[in-house]
N, C-alpha and C positions, 0 to 999 in steps of 0.2 A: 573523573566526571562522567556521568553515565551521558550515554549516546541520544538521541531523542529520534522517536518512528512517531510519525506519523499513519493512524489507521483510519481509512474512507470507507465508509459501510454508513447503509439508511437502513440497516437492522441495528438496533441498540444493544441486541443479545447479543450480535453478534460482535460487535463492537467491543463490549464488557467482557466474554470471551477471552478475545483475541487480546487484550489490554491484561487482563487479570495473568496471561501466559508472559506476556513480554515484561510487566513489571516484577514481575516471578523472578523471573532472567535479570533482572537489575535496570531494565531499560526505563526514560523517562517517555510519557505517551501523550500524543495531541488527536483528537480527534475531531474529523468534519460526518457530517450527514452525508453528504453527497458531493460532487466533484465541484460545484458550484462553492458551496461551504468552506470546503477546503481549499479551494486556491484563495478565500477568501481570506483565510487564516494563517497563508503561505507570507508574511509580512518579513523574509528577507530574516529571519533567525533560522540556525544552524538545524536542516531536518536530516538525518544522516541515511535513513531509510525509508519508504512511504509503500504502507498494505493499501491495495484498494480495493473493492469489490469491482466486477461487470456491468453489472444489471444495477442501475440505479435511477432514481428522477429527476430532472433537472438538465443533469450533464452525467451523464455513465463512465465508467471506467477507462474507456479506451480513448473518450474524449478530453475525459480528466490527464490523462498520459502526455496525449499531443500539447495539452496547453502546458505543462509543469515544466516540458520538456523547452517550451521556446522561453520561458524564465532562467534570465542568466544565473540568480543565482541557483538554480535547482537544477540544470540541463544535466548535469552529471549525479545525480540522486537516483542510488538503485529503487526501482517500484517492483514490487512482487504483487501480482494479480489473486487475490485469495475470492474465487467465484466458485461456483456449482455448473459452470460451463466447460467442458471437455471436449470441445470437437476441435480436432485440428484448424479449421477456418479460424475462428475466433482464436484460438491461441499464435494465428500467425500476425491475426492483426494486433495482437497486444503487443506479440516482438516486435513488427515492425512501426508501433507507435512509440516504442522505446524501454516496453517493462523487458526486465532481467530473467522473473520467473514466474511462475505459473502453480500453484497449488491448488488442488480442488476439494470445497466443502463435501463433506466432513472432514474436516483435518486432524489429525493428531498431534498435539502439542508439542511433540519432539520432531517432527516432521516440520511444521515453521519454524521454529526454533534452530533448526539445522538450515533451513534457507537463509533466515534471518542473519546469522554469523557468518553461513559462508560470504553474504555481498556489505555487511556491516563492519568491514576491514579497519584496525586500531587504526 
C-alpha cells in the first residue's frame, strides 16, 4: 500500500511539481492551499509525511506546524519545510515548531525524494 504525503503550498505549480515527483516515486498525494486548508483536510486518515511551504495566506507554514503538531493523531508526522527561505532564524523556527527538514526552492527532484525516504520509514 503506497504511503500518503501530504503537500501545503498556495502555488499550484508548485504543488503539481512537487505531486508529479512524489507520485513518480510511488507515493499517494493530498493537497491543501494553505495551512488553514490543510488542517482542514487533516480528518484523522493516515498522513505519513506532510511538504509545506513558509510563506503562505491565511496561516504560513510555521504556524501550520504548531497546530498539526498539538493534533493527536498527527503530533508524530514528519513535516519537511519546502520554502525559498534560507536564513538560519527562520529555519530554527520551523525546527523548533516541530518540522524534521528543511529544503530550499529550487529543488531537485532527487534531493526531496532523498528527504522524503529518509523520514518516510516502512
Amino acid at each position: 500500500m503506497a504511503k500518503t504525503i501530504m503537500i501545503v503550498d498556495d502555488s499550484a505549480s508548485m504543488r503539481q511539481v512537487v505531486g508529479i515527483t512524489l507520485k513518480g516515486a510511488g507515493y499517494d498525494v493530498l493537497e491543501g492551499i494553505d495551512g488553514v486548508d490543510a488542517l482542514a483536510r487533516l480528518k484523522g486518515q493516515k498522513v505519513h509525511l506532510i511538504i509545506s511551504d513558509v510563506n503562505m495566506p491565511n496561516m504560513d507554514g510555521i504556524s501550520f506546524v504548531k497546530a498539526v503538531k498539538l493534533l493527536p493523531a498527527y503530533k508524530f508526522t514528519p513535516i519537511i519545510m519546502l520554502t525559498t527561505e534560507s536564513e538560519e532564524a527562520k529555519k530554527s523556527q520551523g525546527q523548533a515548531a516541530g518540522a524534521k527538514a528543511w529544503v530550499v526552492k529550487p529543488f531537485q527532484p532527487a534531493q526531496l525524494l532523498m528527504a522524503v525516504q529518509r523520514l518516510c520509514l516502512p
